[in-house]
DRENGUBA-919703 format. One record per residue (C-alpha): residue number from 0; x, y, z. Coordinates in steps of 0.2 Angstrom, whole numbers, plus 5000, padded with zeros to 4 digits. Layout:
BEGIN
NODE   mikol     xx     yy     zz
NODE     NUM      X      Y      Z
...
//
This chain:
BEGIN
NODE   mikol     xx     yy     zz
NODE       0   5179   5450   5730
NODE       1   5169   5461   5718
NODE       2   5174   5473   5704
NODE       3   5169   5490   5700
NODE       4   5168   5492   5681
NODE       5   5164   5507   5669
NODE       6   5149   5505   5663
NODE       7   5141   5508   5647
NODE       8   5144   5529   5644
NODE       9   5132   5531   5630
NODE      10   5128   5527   5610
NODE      11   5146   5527   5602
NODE      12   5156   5533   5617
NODE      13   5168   5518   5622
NODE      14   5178   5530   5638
NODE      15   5177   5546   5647
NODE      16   5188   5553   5662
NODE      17   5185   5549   5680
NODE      18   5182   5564   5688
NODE      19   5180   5560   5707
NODE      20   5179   5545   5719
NODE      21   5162   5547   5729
NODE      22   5170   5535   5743
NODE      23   5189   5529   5750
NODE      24   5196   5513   5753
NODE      25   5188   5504   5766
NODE      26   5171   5514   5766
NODE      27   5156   5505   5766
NODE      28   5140   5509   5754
NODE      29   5122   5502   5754
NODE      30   5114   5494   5736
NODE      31   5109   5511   5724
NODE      32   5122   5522   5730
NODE      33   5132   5529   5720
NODE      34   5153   5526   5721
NODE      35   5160   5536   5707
NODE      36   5159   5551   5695
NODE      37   5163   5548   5676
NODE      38   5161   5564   5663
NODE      39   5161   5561   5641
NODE      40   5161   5573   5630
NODE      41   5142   5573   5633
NODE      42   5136   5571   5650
NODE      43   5143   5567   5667
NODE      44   5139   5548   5672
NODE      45   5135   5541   5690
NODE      46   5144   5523   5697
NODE      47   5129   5516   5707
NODE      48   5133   5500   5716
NODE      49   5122   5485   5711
NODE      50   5123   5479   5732
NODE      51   5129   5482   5747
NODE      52   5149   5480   5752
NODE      53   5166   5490   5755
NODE      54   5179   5496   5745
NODE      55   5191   5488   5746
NODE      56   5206   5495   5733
NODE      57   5203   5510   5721
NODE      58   5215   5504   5705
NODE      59   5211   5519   5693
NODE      60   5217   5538   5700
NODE      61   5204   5553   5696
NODE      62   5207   5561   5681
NODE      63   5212   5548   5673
NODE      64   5206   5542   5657
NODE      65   5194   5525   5658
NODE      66   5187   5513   5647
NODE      67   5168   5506   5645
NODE      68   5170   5486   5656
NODE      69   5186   5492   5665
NODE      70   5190   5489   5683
NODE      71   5193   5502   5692
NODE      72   5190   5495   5707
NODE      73   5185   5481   5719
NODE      74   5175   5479   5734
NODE      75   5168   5464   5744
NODE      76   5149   5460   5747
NODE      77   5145   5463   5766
NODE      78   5127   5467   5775
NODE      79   5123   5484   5777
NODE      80   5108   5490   5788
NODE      81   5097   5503   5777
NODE      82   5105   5517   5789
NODE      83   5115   5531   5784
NODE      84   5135   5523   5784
NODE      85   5142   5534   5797
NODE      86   5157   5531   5788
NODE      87   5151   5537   5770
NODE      88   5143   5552   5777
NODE      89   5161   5557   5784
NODE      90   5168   5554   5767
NODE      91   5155   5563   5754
NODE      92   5156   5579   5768
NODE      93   5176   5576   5763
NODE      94   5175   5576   5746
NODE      95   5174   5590   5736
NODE      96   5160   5588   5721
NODE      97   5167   5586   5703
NODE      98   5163   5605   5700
NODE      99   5172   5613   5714
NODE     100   5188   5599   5710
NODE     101   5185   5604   5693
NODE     102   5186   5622   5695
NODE     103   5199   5621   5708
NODE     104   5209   5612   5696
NODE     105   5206   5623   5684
NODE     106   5213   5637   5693
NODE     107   5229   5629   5698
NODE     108   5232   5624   5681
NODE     109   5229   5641   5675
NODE     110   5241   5647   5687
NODE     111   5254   5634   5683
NODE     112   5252   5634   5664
NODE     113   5251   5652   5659
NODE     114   5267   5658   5651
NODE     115   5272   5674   5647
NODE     116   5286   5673   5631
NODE     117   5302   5678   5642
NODE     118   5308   5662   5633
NODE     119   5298   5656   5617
NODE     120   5293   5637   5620
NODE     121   5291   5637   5601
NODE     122   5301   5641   5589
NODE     123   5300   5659   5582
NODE     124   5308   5666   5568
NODE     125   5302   5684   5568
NODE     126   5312   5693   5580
NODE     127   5297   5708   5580
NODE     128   5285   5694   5589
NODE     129   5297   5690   5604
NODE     130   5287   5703   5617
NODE     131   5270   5695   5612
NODE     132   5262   5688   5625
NODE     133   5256   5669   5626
NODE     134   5246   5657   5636
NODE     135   5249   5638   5634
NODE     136   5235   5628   5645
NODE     137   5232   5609   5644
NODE     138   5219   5603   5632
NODE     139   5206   5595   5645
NODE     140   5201   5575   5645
NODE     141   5184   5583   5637
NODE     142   5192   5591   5623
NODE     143   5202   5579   5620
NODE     144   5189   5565   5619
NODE     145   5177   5577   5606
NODE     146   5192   5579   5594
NODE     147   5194   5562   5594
NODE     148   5177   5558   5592
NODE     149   5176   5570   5578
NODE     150   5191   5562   5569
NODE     151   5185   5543   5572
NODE     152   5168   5548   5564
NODE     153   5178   5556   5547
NODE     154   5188   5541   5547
NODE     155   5176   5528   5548
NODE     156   5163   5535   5537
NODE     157   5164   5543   5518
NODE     158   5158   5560   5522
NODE     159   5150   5570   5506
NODE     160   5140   5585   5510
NODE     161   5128   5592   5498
NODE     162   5119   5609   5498
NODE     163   5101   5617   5491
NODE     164   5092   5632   5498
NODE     165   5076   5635   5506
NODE     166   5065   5651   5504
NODE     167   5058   5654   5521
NODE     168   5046   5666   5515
NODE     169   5030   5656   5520
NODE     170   5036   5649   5535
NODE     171   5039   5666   5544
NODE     172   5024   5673   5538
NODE     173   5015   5659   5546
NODE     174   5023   5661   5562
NODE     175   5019   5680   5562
NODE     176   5001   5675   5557
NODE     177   4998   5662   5572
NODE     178   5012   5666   5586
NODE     179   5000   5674   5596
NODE     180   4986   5662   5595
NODE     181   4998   5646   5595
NODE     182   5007   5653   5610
NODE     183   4990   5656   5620
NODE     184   4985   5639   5617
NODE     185   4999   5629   5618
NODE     186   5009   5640   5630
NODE     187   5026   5638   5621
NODE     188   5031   5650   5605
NODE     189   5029   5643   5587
NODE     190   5049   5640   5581
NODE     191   5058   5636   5564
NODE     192   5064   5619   5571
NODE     193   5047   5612   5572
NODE     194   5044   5613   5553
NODE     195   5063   5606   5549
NODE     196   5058   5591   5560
NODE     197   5044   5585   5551
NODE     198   5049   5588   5537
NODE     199   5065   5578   5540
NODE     200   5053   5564   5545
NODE     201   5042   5565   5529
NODE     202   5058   5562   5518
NODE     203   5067   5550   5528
NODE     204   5051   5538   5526
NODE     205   5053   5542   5508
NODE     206   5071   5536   5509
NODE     207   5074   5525   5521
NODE     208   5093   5523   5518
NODE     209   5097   5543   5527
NODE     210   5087   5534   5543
NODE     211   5099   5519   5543
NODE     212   5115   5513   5549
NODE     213   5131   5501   5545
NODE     214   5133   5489   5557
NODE     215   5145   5475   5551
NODE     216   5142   5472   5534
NODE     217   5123   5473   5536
NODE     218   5113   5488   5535
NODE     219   5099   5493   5548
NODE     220   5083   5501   5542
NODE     221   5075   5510   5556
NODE     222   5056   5510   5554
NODE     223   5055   5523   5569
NODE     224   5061   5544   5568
NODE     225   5072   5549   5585
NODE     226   5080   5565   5578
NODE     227   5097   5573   5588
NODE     228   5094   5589   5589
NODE     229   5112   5598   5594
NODE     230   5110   5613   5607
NODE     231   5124   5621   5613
NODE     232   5127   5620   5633
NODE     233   5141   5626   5646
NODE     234   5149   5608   5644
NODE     235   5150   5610   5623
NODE     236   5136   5605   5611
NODE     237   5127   5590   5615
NODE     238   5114   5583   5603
NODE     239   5099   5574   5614
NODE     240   5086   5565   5606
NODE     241   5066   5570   5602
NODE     242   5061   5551   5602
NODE     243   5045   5547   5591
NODE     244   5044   5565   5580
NODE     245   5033   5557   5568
NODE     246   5020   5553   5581
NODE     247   5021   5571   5587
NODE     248   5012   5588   5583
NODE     249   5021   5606   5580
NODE     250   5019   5612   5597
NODE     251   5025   5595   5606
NODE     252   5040   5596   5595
NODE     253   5042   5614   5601
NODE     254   5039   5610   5620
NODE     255   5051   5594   5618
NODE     256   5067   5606   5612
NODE     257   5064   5618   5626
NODE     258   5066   5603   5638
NODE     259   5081   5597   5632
NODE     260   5090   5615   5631
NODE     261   5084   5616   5648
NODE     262   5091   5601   5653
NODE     263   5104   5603   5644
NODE     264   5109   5620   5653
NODE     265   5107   5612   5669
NODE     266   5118   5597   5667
NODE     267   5103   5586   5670
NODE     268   5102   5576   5654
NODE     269   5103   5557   5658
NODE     270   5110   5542   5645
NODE     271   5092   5540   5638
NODE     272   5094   5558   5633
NODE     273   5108   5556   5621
NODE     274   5103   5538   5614
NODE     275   5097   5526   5599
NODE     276   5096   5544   5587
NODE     277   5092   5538   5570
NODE     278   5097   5557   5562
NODE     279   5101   5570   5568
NODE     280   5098   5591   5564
NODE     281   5115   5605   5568
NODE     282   5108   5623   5567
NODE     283   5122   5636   5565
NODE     284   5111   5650   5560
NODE     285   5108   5653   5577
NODE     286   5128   5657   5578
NODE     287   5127   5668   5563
NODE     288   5133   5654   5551
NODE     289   5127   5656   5531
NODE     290   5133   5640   5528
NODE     291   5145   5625   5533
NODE     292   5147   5606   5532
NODE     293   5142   5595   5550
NODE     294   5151   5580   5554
NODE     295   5141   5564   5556
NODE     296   5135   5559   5573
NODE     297   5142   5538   5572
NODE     298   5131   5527   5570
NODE     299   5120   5540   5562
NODE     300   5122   5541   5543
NODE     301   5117   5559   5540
NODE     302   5116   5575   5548
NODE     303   5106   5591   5541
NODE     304   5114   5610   5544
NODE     305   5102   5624   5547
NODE     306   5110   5639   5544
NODE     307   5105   5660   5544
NODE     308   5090   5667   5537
NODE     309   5097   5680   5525
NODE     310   5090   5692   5515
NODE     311   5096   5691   5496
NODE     312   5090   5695   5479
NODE     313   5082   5679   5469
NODE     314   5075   5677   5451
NODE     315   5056   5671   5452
NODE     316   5047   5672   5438
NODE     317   5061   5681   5427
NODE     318   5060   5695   5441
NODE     319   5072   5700   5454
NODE     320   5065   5700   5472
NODE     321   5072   5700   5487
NODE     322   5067   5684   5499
NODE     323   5073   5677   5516
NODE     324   5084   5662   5511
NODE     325   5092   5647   5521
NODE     326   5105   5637   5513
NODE     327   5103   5618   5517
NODE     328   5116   5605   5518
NODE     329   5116   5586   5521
NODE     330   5131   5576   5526
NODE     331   5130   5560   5523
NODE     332   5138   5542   5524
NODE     333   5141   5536   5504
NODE     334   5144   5520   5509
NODE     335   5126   5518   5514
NODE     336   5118   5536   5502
NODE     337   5120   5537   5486
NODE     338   5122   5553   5479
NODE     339   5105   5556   5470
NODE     340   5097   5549   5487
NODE     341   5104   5564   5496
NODE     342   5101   5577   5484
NODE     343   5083   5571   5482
NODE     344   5082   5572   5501
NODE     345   5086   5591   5503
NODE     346   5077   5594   5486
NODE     347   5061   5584   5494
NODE     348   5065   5595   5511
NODE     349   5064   5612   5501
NODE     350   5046   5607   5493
NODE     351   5040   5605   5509
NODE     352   5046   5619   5520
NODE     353   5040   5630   5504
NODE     354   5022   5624   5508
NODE     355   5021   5623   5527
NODE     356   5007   5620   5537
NODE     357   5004   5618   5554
NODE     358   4999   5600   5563
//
């Protein structure tokens, strides 16, 4: 007798919720198929079996909440001709798939959670509210892991955050200047990201402690630049990795984003995605934000906010003039970064988006 164990769900991630058996007790399955459905925070993970056999007894229910290494099942080792399992046929045309359980699910628990106030389920001491309506659902195995997540990272790590400011001025002209032209060669359009990226990776070889991590009481340099960049999908914001930024021009940068939002958007990014970032890049500008303060992405130790291009009034040169600025901010771990290391950083960042170019 064999077991089936979660396996490893991703960089930081230690359990997720098991959405959906694939196969029942006593259905048969050859080596590479898959038994299992487990969803994080991030992405939803496939169970493959590592050889042929049957299950024999399911020990963790769907829905339910499992660790990374725990059983949640065994099975025993049996020949299986390369044929399709008659049996497992019968069973994945029976089971509903993860979205359709999901949504149904969802549904019913609407149905049974939503409450109007003919009785208050919380206390309330103004007697004018008592005709408001209300709607109490669940928080779902998803939410509940990111909150926790979020928490873990600010109670593990000494979070500081630090701001400057960036006048874009240059870097929108030069897209205006070269859109057309960069697009017509390259086939993608000329973004901001692409000049925050490279630019990150310039400063972080200048200080190589915002590029590391704790592990233990030792610190890790990384000699190599995988930036996170978060993009917002239907399942929440996931940050997936661009491996190798320092190795890569504007326009690969570029076409490596659109990928991962694409991939993203699709529910189609794999574990290799969302792994081994050494730093990681949040832009809320695209949500309207002027400014804010990221958490950390463990084991990362810093995280840089993007935030709205805003028109305002700045003194250059003893003259007031109006230019299209971007406030900064780096969160970091000061356990690892000092606090002059991460002001030079964003001070060393604003240098170098004020004189772009384009590789």
């Amino acid at each position: 007798m064999s077991d089936i164990k979660v396996p490893e769900l991703g960089e930081s991630i230690i359990e997720g919720t098991l959405t959906s058996w694939l196969l029942s007790e006593g259905s048969s399955f050859n080596a590479g198929d898959n038994l299992a459905e487990i969803e994080t925070e991030k992405i939803t993970i496939e169970i493959p079996a590592q050889s042929a056999g049957k299950i024999t007894k399911i020990l963790a229910n769907e829905g339910s909440n499992v660790k990374v290494g725990e059983v949640i099942g065994e099975f025993e080792n049996i020949d299986v001709p390369n044929t399709v399992d008659q049996t497992k046929t019968e069973n994945n045309k029976a089971t509903p798939t993860s979205t359709d359980k999901s949504s149904s699910n969802n549904d019913t628990q609407k149905e049974e959670k939503s409450v109007l106030n003919d009785k208050p389920l919380l206390p309330n001491f103004d007697n004018n509210l008592n005709d408001k309506d209300e709607k109490i659902v669940p928080m779902s195995k998803l939410r509940q892991t990111i909150a926790r997540r979020l928490k873990d990272a600010q109670n593990t790590a000494a979070i500081l955050t630090t701001f400057n400011e960036v006048d874009m001025s240059l870097i929108l002209a030069m897209r205006k200047k070269n859109q057309a032209s960069f697009q017509k060669k390259y086939g993608v359009k000329l973004g901001i990201m692409s000049f925050f990226l490279k630019a990150c990776v310039q400063v972080l070889k200048e200080i190589p402690e915002i590029n590391s991590e704790i592990f233990e009481d030792k610190i890790i340099y990384k000699n190599y630049f995988d930036i996170g960049v978060a993009i917002g999908s239907d399942k929440g914001l996931v940050v997936p990795i661009i491996r190798n930024v320092e190795k890569l021009s504007n326009a690969e940068v570029e076409k490596s984003i659109i990928d991962l939002a694409n991939k993203a958007n699709s529910n189609k990014l794999s574990m290799s995605d969302l792994s081994g970032g050494t730093f990681s890049i949040t832009n809320g500008g695209i949500y309207g934000s002027m400014m804010s303060t990221p958490i950390i992405n463990p084991p990362q130790s810093a995280i840089l906010g993007m935030h709205s291009i805003i028109e305002r009034p700045i003194a250059v040169k003893n003259k007031i003039t109006i230019k299209p600025m971007m406030y900064t901010a780096l969160s970091y771990d000061h356990r690892l970064i000092d606090g002059k290391q991460a002001v030079t950083f964003l001070v060393r960042l604003k240098e170098i988006l004020e004189n772009p170019k384009i590789d």
